[in-house]
TORKOL-4160 file (C-alpha; in steps of 0.2 Angstrom, whole numbers, padded with zeros to 4 digits, m for minus):
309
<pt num="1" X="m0207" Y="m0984" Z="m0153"/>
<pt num="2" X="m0218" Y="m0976" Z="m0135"/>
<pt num="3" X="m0232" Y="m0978" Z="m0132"/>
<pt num="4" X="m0241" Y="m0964" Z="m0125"/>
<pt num="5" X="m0257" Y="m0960" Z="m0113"/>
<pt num="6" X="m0264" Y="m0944" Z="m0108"/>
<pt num="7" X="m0277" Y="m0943" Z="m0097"/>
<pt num="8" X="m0287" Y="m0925" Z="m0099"/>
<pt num="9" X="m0303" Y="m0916" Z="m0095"/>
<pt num="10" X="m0315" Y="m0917" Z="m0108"/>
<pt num="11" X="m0317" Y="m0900" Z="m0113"/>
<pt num="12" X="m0298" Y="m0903" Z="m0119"/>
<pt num="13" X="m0303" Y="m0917" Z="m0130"/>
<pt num="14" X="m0300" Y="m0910" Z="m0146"/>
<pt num="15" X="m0285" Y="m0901" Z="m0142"/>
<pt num="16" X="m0277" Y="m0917" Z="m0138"/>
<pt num="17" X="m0282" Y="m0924" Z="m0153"/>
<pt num="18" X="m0275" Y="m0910" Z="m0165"/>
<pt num="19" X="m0259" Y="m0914" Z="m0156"/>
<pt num="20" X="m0257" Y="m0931" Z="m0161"/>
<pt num="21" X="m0265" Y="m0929" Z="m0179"/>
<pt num="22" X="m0254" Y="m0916" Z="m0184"/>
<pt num="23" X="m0236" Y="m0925" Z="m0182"/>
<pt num="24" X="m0232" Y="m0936" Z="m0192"/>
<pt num="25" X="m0223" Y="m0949" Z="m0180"/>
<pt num="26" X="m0240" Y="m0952" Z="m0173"/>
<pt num="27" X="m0252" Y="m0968" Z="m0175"/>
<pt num="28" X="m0265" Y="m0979" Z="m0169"/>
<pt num="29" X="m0275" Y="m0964" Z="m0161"/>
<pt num="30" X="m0287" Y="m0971" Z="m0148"/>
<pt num="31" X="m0301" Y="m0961" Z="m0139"/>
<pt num="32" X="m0308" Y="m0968" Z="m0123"/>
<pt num="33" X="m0322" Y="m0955" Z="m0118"/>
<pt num="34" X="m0325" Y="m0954" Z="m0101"/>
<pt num="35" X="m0314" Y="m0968" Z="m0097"/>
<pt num="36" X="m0304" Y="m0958" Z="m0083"/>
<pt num="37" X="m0311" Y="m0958" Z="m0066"/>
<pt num="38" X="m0299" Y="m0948" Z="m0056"/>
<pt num="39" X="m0295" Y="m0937" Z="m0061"/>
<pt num="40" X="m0312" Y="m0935" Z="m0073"/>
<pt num="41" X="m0309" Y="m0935" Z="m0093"/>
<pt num="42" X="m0305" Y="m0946" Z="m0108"/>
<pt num="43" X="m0290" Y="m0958" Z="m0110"/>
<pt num="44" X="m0284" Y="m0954" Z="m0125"/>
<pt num="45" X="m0267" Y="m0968" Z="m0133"/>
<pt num="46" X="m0256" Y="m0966" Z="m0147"/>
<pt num="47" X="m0240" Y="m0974" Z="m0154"/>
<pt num="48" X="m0229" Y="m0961" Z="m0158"/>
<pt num="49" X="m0210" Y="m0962" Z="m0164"/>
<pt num="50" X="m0195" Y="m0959" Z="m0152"/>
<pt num="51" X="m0192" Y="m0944" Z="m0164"/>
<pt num="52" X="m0207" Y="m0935" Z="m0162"/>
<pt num="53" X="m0209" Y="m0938" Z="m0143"/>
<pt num="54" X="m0202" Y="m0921" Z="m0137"/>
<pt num="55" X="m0212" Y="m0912" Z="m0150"/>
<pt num="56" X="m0225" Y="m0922" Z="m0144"/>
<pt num="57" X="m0225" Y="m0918" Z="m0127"/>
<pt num="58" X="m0220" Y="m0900" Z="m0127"/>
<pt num="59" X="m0237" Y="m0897" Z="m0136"/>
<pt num="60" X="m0245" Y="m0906" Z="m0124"/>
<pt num="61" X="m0234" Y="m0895" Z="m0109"/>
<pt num="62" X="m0241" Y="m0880" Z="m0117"/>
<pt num="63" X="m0259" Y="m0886" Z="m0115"/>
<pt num="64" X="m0256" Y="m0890" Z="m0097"/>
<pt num="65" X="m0261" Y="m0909" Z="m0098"/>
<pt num="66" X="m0248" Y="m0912" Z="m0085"/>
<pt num="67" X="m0256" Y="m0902" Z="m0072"/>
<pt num="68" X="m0276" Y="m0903" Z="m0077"/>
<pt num="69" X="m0272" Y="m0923" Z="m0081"/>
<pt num="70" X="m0258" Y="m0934" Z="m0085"/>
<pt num="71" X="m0246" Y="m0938" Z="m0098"/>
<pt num="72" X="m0236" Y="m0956" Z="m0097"/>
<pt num="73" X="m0224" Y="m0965" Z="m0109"/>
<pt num="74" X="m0219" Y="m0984" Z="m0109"/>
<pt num="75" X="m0207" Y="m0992" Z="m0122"/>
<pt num="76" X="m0214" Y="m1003" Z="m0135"/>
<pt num="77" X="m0202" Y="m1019" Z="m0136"/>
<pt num="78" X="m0214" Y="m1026" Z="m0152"/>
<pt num="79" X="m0224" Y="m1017" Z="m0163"/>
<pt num="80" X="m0232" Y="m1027" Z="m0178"/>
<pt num="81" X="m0242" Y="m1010" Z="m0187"/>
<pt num="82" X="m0239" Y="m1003" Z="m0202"/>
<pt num="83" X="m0248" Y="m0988" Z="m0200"/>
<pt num="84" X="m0236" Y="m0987" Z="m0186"/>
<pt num="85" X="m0220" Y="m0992" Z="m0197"/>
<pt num="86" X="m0225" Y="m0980" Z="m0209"/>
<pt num="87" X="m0227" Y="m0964" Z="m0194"/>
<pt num="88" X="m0210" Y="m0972" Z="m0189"/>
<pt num="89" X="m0202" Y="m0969" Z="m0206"/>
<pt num="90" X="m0209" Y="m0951" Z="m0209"/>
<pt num="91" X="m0202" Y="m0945" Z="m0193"/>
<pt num="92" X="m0187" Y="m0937" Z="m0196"/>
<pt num="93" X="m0169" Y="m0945" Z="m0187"/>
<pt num="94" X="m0167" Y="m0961" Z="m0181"/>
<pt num="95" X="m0174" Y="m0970" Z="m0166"/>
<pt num="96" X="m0155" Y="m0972" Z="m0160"/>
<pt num="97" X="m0151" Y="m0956" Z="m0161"/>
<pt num="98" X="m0168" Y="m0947" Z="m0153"/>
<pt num="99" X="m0166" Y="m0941" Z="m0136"/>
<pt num="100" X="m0183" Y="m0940" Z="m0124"/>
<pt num="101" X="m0178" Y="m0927" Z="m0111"/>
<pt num="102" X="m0194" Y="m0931" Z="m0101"/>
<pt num="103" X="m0189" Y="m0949" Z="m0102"/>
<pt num="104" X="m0172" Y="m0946" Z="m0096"/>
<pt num="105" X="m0175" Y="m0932" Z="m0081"/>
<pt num="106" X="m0188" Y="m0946" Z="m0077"/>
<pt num="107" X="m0175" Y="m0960" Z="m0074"/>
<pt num="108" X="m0160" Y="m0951" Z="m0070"/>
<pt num="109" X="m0171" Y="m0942" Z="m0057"/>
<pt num="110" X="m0178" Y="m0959" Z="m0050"/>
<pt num="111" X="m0160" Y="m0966" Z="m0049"/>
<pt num="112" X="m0152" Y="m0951" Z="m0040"/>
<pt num="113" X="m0163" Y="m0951" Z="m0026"/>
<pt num="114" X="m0157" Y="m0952" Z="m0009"/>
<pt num="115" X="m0163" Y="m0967" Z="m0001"/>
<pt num="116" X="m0158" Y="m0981" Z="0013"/>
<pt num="117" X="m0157" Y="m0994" Z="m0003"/>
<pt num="118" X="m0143" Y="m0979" Z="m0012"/>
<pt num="119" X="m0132" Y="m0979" Z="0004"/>
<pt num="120" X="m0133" Y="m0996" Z="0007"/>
<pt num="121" X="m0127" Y="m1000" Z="m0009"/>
<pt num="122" X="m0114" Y="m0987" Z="m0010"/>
<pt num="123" X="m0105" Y="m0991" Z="0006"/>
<pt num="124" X="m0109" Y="m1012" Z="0003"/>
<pt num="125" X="m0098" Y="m1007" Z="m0013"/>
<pt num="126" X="m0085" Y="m0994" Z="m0003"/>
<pt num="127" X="m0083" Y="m1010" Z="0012"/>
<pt num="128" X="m0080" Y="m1022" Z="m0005"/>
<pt num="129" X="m0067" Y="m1009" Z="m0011"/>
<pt num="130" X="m0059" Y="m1006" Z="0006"/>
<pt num="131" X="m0057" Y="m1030" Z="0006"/>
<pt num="132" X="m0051" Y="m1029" Z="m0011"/>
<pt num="133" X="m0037" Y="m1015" Z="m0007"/>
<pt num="134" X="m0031" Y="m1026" Z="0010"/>
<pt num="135" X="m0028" Y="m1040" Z="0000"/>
<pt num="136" X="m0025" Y="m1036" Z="m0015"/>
<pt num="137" X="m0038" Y="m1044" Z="m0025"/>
<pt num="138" X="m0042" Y="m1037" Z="m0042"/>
<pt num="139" X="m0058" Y="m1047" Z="m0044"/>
<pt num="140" X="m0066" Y="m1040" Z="m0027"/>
<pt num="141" X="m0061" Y="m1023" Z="m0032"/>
<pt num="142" X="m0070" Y="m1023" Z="m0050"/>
<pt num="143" X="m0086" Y="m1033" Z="m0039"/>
<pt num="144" X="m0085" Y="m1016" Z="m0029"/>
<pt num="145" X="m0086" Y="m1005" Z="m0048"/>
<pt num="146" X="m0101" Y="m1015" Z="m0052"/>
<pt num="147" X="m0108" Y="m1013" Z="m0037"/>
<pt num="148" X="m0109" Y="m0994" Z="m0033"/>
<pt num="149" X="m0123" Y="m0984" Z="m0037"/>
<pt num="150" X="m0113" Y="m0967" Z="m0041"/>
<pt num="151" X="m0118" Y="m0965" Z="m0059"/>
<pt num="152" X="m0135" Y="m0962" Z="m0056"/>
<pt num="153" X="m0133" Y="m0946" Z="m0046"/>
<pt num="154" X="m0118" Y="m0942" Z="m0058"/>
<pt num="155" X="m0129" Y="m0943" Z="m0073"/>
<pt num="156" X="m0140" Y="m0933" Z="m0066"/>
<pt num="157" X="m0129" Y="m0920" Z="m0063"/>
<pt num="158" X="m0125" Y="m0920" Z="m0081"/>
<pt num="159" X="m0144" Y="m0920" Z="m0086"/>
<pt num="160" X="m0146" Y="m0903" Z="m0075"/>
<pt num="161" X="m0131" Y="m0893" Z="m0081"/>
<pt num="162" X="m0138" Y="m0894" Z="m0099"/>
<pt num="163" X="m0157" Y="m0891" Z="m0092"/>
<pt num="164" X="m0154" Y="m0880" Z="m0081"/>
<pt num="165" X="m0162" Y="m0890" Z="m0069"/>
<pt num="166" X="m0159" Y="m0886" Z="m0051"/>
<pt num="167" X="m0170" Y="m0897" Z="m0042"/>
<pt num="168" X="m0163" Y="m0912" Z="m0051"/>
<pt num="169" X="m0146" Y="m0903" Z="m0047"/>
<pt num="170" X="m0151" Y="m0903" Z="m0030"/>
<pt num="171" X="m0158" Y="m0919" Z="m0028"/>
<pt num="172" X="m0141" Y="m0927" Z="m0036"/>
<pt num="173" X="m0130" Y="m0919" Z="m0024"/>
<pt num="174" X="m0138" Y="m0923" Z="m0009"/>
<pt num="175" X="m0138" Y="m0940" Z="m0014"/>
<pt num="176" X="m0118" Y="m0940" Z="m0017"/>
<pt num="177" X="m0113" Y="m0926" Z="0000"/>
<pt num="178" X="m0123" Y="m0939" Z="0009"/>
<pt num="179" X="m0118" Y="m0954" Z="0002"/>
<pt num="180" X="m0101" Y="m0955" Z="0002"/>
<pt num="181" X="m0097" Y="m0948" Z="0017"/>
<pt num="182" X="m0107" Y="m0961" Z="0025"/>
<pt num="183" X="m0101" Y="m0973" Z="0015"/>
<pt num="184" X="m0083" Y="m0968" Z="0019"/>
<pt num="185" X="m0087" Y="m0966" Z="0036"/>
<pt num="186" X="m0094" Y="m0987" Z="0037"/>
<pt num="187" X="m0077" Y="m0991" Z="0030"/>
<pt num="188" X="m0066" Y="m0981" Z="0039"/>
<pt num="189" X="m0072" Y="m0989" Z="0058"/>
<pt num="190" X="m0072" Y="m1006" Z="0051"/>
<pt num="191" X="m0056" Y="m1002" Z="0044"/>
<pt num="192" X="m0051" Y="m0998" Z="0061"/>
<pt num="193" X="m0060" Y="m1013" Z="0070"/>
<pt num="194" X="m0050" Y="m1024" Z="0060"/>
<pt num="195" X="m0034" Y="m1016" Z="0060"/>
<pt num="196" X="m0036" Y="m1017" Z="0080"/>
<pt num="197" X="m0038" Y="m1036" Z="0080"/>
<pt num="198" X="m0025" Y="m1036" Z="0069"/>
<pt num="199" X="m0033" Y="m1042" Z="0051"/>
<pt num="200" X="m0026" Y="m1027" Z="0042"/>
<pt num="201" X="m0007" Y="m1018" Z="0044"/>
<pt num="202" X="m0001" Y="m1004" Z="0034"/>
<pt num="203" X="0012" Y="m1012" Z="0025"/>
<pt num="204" X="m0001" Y="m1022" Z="0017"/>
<pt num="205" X="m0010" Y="m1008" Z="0008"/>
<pt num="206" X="0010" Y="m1003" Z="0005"/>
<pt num="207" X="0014" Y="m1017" Z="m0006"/>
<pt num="208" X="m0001" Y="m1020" Z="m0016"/>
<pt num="209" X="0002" Y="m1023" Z="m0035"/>
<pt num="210" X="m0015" Y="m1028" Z="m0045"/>
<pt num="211" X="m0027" Y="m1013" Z="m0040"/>
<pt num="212" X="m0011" Y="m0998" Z="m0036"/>
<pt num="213" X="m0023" Y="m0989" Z="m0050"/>
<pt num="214" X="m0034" Y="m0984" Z="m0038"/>
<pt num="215" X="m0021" Y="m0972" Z="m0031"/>
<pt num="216" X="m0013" Y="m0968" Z="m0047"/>
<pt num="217" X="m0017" Y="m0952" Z="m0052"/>
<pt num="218" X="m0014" Y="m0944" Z="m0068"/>
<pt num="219" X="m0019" Y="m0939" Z="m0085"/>
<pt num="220" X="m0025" Y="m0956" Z="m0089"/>
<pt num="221" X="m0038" Y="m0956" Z="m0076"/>
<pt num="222" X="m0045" Y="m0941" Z="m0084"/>
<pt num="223" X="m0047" Y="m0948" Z="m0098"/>
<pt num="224" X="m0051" Y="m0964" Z="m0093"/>
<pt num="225" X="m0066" Y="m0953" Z="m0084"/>
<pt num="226" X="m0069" Y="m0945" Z="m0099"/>
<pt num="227" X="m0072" Y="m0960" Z="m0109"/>
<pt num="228" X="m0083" Y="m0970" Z="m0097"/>
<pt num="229" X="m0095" Y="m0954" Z="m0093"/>
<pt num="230" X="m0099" Y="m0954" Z="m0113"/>
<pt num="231" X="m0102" Y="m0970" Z="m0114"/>
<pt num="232" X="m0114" Y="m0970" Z="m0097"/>
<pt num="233" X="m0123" Y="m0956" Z="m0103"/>
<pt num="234" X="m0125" Y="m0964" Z="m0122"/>
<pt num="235" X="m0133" Y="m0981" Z="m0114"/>
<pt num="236" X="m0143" Y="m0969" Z="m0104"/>
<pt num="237" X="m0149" Y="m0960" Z="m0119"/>
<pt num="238" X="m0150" Y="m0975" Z="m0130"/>
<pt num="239" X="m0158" Y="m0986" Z="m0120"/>
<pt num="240" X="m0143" Y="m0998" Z="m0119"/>
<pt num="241" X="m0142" Y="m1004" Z="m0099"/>
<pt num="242" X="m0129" Y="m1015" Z="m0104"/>
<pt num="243" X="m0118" Y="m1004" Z="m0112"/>
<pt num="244" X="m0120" Y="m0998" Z="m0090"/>
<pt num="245" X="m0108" Y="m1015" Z="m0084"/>
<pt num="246" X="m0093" Y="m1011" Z="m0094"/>
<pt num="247" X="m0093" Y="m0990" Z="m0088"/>
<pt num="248" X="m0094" Y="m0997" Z="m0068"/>
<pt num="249" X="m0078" Y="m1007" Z="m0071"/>
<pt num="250" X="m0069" Y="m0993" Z="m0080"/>
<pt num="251" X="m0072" Y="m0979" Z="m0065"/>
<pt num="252" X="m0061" Y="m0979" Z="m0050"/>
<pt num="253" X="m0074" Y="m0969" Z="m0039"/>
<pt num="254" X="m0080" Y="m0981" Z="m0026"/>
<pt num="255" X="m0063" Y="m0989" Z="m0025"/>
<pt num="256" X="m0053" Y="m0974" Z="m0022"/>
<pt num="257" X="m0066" Y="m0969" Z="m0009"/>
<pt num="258" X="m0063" Y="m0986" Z="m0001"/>
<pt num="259" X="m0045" Y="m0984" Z="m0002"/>
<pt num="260" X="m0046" Y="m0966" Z="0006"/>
<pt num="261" X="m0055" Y="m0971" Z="0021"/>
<pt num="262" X="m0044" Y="m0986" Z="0024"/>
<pt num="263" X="m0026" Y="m0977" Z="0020"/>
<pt num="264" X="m0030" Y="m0964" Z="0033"/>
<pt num="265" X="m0036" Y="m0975" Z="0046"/>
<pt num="266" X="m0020" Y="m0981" Z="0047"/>
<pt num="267" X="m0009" Y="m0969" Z="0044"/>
<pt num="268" X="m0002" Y="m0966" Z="0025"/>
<pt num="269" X="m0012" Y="m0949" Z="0022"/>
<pt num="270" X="0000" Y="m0948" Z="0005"/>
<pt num="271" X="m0011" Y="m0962" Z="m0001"/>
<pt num="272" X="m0027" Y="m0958" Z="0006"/>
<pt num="273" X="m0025" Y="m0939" Z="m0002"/>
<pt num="274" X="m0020" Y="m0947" Z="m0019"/>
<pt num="275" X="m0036" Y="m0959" Z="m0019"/>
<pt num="276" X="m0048" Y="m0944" Z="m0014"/>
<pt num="277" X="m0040" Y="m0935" Z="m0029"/>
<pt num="278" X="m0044" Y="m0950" Z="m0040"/>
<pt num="279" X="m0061" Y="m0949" Z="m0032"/>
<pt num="280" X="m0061" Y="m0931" Z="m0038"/>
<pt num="281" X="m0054" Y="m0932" Z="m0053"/>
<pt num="282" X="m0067" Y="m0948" Z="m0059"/>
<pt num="283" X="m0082" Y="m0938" Z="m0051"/>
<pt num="284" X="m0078" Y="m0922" Z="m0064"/>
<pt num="285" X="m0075" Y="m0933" Z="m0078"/>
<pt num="286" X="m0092" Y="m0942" Z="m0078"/>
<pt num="287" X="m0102" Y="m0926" Z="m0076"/>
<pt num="288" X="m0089" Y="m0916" Z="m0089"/>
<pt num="289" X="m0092" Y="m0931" Z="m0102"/>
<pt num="290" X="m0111" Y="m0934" Z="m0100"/>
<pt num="291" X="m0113" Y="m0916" Z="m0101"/>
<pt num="292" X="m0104" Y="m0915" Z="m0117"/>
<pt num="293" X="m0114" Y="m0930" Z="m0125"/>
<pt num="294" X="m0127" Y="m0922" Z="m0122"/>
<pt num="295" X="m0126" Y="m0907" Z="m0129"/>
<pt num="296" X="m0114" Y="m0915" Z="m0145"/>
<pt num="297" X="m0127" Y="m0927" Z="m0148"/>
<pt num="298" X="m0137" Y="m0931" Z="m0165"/>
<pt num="299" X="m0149" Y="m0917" Z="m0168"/>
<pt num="300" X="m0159" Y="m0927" Z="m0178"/>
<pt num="301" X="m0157" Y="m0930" Z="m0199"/>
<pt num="302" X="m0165" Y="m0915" Z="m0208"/>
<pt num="303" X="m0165" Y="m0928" Z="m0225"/>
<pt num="304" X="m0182" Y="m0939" Z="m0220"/>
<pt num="305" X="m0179" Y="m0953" Z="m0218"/>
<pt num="306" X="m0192" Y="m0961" Z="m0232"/>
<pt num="307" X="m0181" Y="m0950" Z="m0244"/>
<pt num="308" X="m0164" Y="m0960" Z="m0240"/>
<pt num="309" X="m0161" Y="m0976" Z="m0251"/>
């Protein structure tokens, strides 16, 4: 279950109040009056059902609580209520299945953002990449999958397509037209440095065997993409961070951005262009799949789910 906190003027008091009386996926209504100090009003609590959420807060939209006050959610880990078992059961769906948009523009727009700790992070994992591809080290290269922070932005993408968000849109692709080139750009001079001094030849990247997926491109990367997007964006809808480990290490986008910057610094642009094409390939995957997951996902059960045996 959320728990759920407005903060509103006073004069909005009962408005709120027939809000969270009305659905059923509502319990333990609690009225602080005056309790708000800035801005001025009640605190008004409830539990409500992940079902009923968006309901929830569209009424709550319409009364112009978020501008006049504030409206915030939080997840409930334990919840040892019957009245709020019984809300829980009346609301129609399953918690699995219910989909908060406000909750998922939050997070997706909080992890899209561009910021030193993103670019960091994105050309830490493009410098892993770009060791693991010199010498040929499968283990560095999946540390490097783990490690970048694409998905975020990716996601977010998705999220804006099917809302028609363009700020988020925005917001997402700055954070990737800036990042990566960046993060590529790192790479590629230390890739130079190196091959200066003599720590990495051509022929090496040549001959690699354990991650020469990076560079091979075809149908199966598509798919591949395809998968790992859906899964991304269920564990993003769901709740299930975890589910988030094994869709890093099934994308090749940091890895092939890596690889680009280090076959063109020295020399092999046959590789570098078929690495950027992975790049490519993943990056339309991802948004293609968490765009289609969300817009194929559960609408919710129309049977109640106090009437299933």
């Amino acid at each position: 279950m959320l728990h759920l906190r407005v903060i509103a003027p006073e004069d909005m008091r009962d408005d709120v109040l027939a809000v969270l009386r009305r659905e059923v996926g509502v319990a333990n209504v609690l009225l602080h009056a005056g309790a708000a100090v800035d801005p001025a009003g009640d605190e008004i609590t409830a539990d409500i059902a992940r079902e009923s959420a968006n309901a929830v807060i569209k009424e709550l939209k319409a009364l112009d609580i978020q501008h006049r006050g504030a409206i915030t959610l939080s997840v409930l880990d334990t919840v040892l209520s019957t009245r709020a078992h019984r809300a829980e059961d009346r609301a129609e769906g399953d918690p699995a299945d219910a989909l908060v948009w406000d909750e998922l523009i939050g997070r997706t727009r909080e992890e899209s953002t561009l910021s030193v700790t993103f670019v960091l992070f994105l050309t830490l994992a493009c410098l892993l990449a770009a060791v693991g591809v010199v010498t040929d080290s499968m283990v560095t290269v999946v540390g490097a999958m783990v490690l970048g922070p694409e998905f975020g932005p990716l996601a977010a993408v998705s999220v804006a397509i099917v809302r028609r968000r363009a700020d988020l849109a925005r917001r997402a692709g700055i954070a990737l037209m800036v990042g990566f080139p960046i993060a590529t750009a790192v790479t590629a001079a230390l890739t130079l440095a190196a091959a200066a001094v003599g720590w990495v030849s051509l022929d090496a990247v040549r001959h690699v065997h354990d991650v020469d997926f990076i560079f091979r491109v075809g149908p199966v990367s598509f798919v591949v993409a395809l998968l790992a997007g859906a899964a991304g964006m269920l564990s993003l809808v769901s709740s299930k961070s975890a589910a988030l480990v094994g869709v890093f290490i099934s994308v090749t986008t940091v890895p092939a951005a890596g690889f680009a910057a280090v076959a063109a610094i020295l020399g092999d642009w046959g590789m570098a262009a078929r690495s950027g094409a992975q790049l490519a390939i993943n990056l339309a995957g991802i948004v293609l799949a968490g765009v289609l997951v969300l817009v194929l996902r559960p609408r919710g059960n129309p049977i109640p789910r106090r009437a299933q045996t």
